[in-house]
C-alpha distance (Angstrom), angle and dihedral (degrees) to the residues before:
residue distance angle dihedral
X1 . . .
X2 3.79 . .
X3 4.29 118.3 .
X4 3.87 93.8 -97.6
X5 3.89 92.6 49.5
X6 3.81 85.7 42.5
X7 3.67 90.5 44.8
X8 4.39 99.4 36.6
X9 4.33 82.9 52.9
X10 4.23 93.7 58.0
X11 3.56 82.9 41.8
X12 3.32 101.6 55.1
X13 4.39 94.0 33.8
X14 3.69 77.6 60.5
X15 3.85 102.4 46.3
X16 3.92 94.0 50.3
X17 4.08 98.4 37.2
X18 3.70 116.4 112.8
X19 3.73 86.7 -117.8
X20 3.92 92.0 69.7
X21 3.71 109.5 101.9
X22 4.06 92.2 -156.8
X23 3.81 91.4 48.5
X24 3.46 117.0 154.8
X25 4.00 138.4 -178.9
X26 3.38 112.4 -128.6
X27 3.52 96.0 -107.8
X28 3.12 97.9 62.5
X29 3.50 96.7 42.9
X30 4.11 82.1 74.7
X31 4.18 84.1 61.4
X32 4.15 93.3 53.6
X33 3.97 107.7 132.9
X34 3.56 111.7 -96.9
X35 3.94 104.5 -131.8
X36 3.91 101.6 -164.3
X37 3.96 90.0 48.1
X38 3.87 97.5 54.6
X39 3.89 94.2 40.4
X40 4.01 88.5 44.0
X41 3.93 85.5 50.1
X42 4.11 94.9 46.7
X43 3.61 95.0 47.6
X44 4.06 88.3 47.9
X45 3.43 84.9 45.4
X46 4.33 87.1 57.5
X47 3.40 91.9 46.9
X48 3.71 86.5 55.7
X49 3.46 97.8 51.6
X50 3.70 100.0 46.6
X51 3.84 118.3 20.6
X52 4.05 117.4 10.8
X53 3.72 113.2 135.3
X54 4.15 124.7 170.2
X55 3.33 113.1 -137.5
X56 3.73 96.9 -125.7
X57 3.60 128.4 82.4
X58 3.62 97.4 -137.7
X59 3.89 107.3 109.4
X60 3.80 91.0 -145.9
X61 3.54 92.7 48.0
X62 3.85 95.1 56.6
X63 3.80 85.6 51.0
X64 3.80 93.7 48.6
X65 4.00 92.7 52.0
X66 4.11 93.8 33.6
X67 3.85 91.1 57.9
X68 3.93 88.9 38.4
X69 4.13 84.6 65.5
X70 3.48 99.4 38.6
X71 3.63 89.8 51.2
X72 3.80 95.5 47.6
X73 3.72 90.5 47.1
X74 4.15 97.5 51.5
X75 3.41 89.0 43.0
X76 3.87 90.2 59.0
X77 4.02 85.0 45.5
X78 4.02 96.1 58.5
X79 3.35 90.4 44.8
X80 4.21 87.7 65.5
X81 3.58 89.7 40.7
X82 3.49 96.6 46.4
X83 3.73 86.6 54.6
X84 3.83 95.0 36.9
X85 3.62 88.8 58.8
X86 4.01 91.7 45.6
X87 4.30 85.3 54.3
X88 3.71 89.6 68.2
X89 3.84 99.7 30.5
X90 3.76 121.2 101.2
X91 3.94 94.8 -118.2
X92 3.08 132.9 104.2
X93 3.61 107.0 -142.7
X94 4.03 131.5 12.4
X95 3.56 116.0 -28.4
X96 3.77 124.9 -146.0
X97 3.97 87.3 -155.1
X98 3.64 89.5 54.0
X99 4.06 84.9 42.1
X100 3.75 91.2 58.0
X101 3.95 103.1 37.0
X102 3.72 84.2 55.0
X103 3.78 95.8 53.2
X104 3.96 94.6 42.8
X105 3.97 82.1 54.1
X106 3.78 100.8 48.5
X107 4.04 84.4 42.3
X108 4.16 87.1 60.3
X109 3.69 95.5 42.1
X110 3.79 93.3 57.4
X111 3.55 86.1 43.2
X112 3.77 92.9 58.2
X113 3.81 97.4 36.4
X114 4.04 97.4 94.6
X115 4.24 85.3 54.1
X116 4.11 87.7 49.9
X117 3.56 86.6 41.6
X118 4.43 89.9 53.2
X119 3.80 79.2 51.0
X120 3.81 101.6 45.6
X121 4.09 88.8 53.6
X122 3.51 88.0 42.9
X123 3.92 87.2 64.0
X124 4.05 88.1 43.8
X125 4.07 85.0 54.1
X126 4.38 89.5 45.4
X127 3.54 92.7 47.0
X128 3.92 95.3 47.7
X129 3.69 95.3 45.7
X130 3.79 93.1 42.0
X131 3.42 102.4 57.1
X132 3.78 118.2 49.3
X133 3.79 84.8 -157.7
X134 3.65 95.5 74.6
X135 3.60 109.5 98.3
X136 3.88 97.7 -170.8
X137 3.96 135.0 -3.2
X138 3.94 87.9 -111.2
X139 4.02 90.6 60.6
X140 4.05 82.9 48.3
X141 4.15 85.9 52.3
X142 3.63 101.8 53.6
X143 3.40 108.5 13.5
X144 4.10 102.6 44.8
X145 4.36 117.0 88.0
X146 4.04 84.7 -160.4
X147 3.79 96.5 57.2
X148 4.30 90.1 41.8
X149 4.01 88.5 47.5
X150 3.87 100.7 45.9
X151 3.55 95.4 41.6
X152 4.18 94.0 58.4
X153 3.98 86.4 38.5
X154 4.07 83.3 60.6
X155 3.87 100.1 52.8
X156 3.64 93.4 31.0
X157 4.43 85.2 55.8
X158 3.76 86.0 54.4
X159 3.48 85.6 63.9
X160 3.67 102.0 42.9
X161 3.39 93.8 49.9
X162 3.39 86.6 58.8
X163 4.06 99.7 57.8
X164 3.40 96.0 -107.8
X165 3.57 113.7 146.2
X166 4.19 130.6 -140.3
X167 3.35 100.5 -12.1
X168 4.17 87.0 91.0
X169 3.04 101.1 46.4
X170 4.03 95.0 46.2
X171 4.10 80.1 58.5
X172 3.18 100.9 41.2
X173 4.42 95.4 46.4
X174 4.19 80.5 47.0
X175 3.91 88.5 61.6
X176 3.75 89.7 38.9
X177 4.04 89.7 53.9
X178 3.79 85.6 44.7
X179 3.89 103.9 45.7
X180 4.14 107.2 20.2
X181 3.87 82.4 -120.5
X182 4.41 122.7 118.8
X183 3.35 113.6 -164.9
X184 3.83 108.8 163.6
X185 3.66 113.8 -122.0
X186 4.40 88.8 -120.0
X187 3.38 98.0 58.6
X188 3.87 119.0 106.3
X189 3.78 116.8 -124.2
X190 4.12 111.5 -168.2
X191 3.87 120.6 -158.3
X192 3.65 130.5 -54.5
X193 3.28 98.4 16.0
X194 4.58 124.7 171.9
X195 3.43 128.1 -168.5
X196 3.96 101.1 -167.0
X197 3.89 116.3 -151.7
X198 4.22 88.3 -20.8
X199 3.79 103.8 -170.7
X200 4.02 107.5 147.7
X201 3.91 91.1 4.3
X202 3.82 109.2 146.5
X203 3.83 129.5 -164.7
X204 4.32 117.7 -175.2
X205 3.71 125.0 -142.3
X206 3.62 101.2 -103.6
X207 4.06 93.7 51.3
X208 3.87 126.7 131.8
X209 3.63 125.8 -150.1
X210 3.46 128.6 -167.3
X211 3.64 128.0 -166.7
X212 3.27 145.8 -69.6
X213 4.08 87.8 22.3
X214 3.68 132.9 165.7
X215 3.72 125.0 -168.6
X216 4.09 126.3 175.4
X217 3.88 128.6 -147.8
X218 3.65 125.5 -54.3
X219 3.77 95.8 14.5
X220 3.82 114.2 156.0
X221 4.02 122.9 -146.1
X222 3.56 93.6 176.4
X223 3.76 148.4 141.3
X224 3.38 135.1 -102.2
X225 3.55 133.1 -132.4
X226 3.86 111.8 -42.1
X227 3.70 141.0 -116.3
X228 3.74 112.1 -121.5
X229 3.39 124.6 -146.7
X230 3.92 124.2 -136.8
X231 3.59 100.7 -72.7
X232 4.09 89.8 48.8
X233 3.63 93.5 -105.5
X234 4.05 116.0 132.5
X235 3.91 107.5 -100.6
X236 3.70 113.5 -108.1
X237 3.81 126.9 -138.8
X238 3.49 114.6 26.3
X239 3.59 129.0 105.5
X240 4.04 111.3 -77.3
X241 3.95 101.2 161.6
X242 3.88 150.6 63.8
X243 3.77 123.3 -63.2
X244 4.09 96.0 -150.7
X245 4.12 118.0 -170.1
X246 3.36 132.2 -144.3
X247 3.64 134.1 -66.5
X248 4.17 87.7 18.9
X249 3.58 119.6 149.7
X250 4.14 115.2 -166.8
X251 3.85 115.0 -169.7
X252 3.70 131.4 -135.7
X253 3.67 119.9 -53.3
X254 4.12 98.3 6.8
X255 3.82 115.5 152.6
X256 3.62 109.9 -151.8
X257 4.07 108.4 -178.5
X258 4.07 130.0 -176.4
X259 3.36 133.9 9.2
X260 3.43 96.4 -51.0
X261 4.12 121.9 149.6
X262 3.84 118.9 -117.7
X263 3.45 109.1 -161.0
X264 3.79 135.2 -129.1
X265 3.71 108.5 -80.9
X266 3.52 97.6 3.8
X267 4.65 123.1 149.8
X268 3.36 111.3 -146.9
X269 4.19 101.1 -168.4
X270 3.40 121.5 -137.8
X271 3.93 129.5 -77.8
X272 4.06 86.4 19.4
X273 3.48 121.2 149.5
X274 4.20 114.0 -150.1
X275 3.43 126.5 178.7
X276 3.72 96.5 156.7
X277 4.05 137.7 65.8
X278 3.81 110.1 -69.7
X279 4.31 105.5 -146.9
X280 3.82 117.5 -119.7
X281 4.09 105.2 -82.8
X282 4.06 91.2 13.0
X283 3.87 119.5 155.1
X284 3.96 102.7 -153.9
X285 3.93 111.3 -170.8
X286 3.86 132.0 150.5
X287 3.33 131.2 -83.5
X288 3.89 102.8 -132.6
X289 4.29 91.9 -165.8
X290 4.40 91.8 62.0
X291 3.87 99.3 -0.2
X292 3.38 92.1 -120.4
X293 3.98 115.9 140.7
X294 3.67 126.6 -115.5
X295 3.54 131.0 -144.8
X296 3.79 117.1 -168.0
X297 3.81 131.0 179.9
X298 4.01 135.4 164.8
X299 3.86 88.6 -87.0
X300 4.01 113.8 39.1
X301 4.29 139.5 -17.2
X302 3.40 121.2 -130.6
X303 3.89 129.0 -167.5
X304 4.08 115.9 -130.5
């Protein structure tokens, strides 16, 4: 026995021993998510939704070769459902269940695309409007990492909500490697929202956001430490992160952790650290003297 047949037998002892954590029967193996097919559909899918044109002037054409692409591409998407949802199911080979939920779910995405699509040029309009460096809404399109990270966070949330598993996160880590922004594929975006600039921003699973929001770069909507369960392990599924209201605008390098409650209209300053409710129409800065942070509104300040 030569070194690689030495070497490709430990390997593959290891990869097949109960001990394995990614262990896999080899029939399911044949249902593993393809990675380059779902993020190949998703950014079809964006080109869809913001900037398809057919190059003939015939109205019935366009239709024709539109709905020809958007077929093509959710047919490519069902397929990695189909076989996501056969991963985790307890046959062994293709399952007609898994067949159908997969279809039923594709059938309700492309039902709810033209409402993610209002929201998607919604973000075009906030980002435009919001930054008086934007020359045109086409420079916002292809030139912004906000717009490009928000807009897969919003189709890959359809899907989350839904229960099904990997295929959000695999879009949702693709605009993270694209953009240097994390937004967790559970958290809940609402209308017109910017991201300005973006680099190092992070949003957690269990995040609200209300509308009419603007965040900066590096801003943090995290958790803090948490609660184990029995066994040590960090309790999963229960809300972690920021609730943020509308019309909030957070500047660069705030860390906003727990599930505390920004309220409508409220300015968190830069380099802030909050771990507390913010009032409605609050401006929360630091206090340079004891680096304590300040909240003010109309009505009363209070130290954090």
């Amino acid at each position: 026995m030569n070194n690689a047949e030495k070497a490709a037998s430990l390997l593959i002892n290891n990869i097949t021993g109960k001990e394995n954590p990614l262990r896999l029967s080899y029939e399911k193996a044949n249902f593993f998510p393809d990675k380059k097919a779902i993020i190949a559909s998703f950014k079809s899918l964006r080109d869809l939704i913001f900037v398809y044109t057919a190059k003939n002037k015939n109205s019935k054409l366009q239709k024709v070769l539109y709905t020809k692409k958007l077929s093509k591409t959710l047919k490519v998407l069902q397929k990695q459902i189909k076989n996501t949802y056969c991963l985790f199911c307890s046959e062994k080979s293709d399952c007609a269940l898994c067949d159908k939920k997969a279809a039923e779910i594709i059938k309700e995405f492309a039902d709810n695309l033209p409402l993610l699509q209002q929201y998607a040029l919604g973000d075009v309009n906030a980002a435009y409007n919001g930054d008086p460096a934007a020359q045109d809404n086409y420079e916002v399109l292809l030139c912004y990492p906000g717009l490009k990270a928000v807009v897969y966070q919003r189709m890959a949330h359809f899907f989350y909500k839904k229960g099904i598993k990997l295929i959000p996160r695999i879009v949702t880590e693709y605009a993270h490697k694209e953009t240097g922004i994390d937004i967790h594929p559970g958290a809940e975006i609402g209308k017109n929202f910017f991201i300005d600039h973006g680099t190092g921003v992070v949003i957690g699973e269990t995040t609200t956001i209300g509308d009419n929001v603007k965040i900066y770069q590096g801003v943090t909507l995290g958790a803090k430490s948490f609660p184990l369960d029995e066994k040590g392990n960090p309790q999963k599924g229960i809300k972690r992160h920021p609730d943020v209201g509308d019309n909030v605008t957070i500047y660069a390098e705030a860390t906003i952790l727990g599930p505390v409650k920004i309220g409508k209209g409220a300015v968190i300053a830069a380099n802030t650290w909050i771990t507390n409710d913010v009032p409605a129409g609050a401006f929360c800065k630091e206090q340079r003297q004891n680096k304590k942070f300040l909240c003010e509104d109309k009505h009363k300040t209070t130290v954090k």
